[in-house]
C-alpha positions in Angstrom: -64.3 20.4 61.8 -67.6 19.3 61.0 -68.2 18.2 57.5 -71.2 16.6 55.4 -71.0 12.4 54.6 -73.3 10.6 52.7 -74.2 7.4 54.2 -77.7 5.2 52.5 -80.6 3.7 54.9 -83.8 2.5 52.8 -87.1 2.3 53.0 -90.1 -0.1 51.8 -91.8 1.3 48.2 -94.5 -0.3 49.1 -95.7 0.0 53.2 -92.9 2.8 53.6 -91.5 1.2 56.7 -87.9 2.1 57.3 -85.2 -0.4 57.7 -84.4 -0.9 61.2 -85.8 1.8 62.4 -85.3 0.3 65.8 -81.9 -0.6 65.9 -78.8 1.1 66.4 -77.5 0.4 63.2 -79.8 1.8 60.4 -77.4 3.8 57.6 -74.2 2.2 55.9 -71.7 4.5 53.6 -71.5 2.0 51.1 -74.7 1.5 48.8 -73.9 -1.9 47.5 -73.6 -3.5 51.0 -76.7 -1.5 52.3 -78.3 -3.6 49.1 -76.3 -6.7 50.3 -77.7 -6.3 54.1 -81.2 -5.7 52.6 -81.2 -8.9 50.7 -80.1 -11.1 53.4 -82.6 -9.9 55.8 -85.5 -11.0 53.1 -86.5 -7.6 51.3 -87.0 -7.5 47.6 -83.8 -4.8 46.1 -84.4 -4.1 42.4 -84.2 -6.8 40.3 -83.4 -6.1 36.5 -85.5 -9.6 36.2 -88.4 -7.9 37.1 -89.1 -4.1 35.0 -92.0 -3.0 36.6 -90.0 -3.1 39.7 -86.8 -2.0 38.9 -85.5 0.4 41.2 -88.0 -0.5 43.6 -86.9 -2.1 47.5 -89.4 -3.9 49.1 -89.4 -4.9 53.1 -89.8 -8.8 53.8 -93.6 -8.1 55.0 -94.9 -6.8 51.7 -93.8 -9.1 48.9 -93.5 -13.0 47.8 -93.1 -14.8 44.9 -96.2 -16.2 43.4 -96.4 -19.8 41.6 -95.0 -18.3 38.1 -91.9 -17.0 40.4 -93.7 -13.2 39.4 -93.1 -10.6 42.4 -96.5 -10.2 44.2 -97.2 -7.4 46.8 -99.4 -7.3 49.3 -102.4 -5.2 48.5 -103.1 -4.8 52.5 -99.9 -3.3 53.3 -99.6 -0.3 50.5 -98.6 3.2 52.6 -99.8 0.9 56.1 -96.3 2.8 57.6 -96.9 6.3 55.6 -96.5 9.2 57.5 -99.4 11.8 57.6 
């Protein structure tokens, strides 16, 4: 039998880059651990904190916090990983 499954990757809002798109392991079937997995590897997962960016996910590359704790993106990276 084959049969459809959902299963949740992400990719950066800001540069577009996938998450690990080079490794073997790059969708989960649970959505709150893909968020989990995101976090611990540095990217930004929506933050209620934070409304402009609320249902955004960021990779580690593009974003820091800046000295008022604010998120700040990196202007340089916007679409660098968008596909033409």
């Amino acid at each position: 039998m084959i049969y459809e499954v959902t299963y949740y990757t992400a990719k950066c809002d800001h540069c577009k880059v996938e998450y690990a798109e080079d490794s073997p392991y790059s969708a989960w079937s649970d959505k709150d651990n893909m968020k989990d997995i995101l976090r611990d590897c540095d990217w930004y997962v929506d933050n209620d904190d934070e409304p402009k960016h609320k249902d955004k996910t960021y990779c580690s590359d593009c974003w820091s916090y800046d000295d008022n704790d604010y998120l700040e993106l990196y202007a340089e990276r916007l679409n660098k990983h968008q596909e033409d």
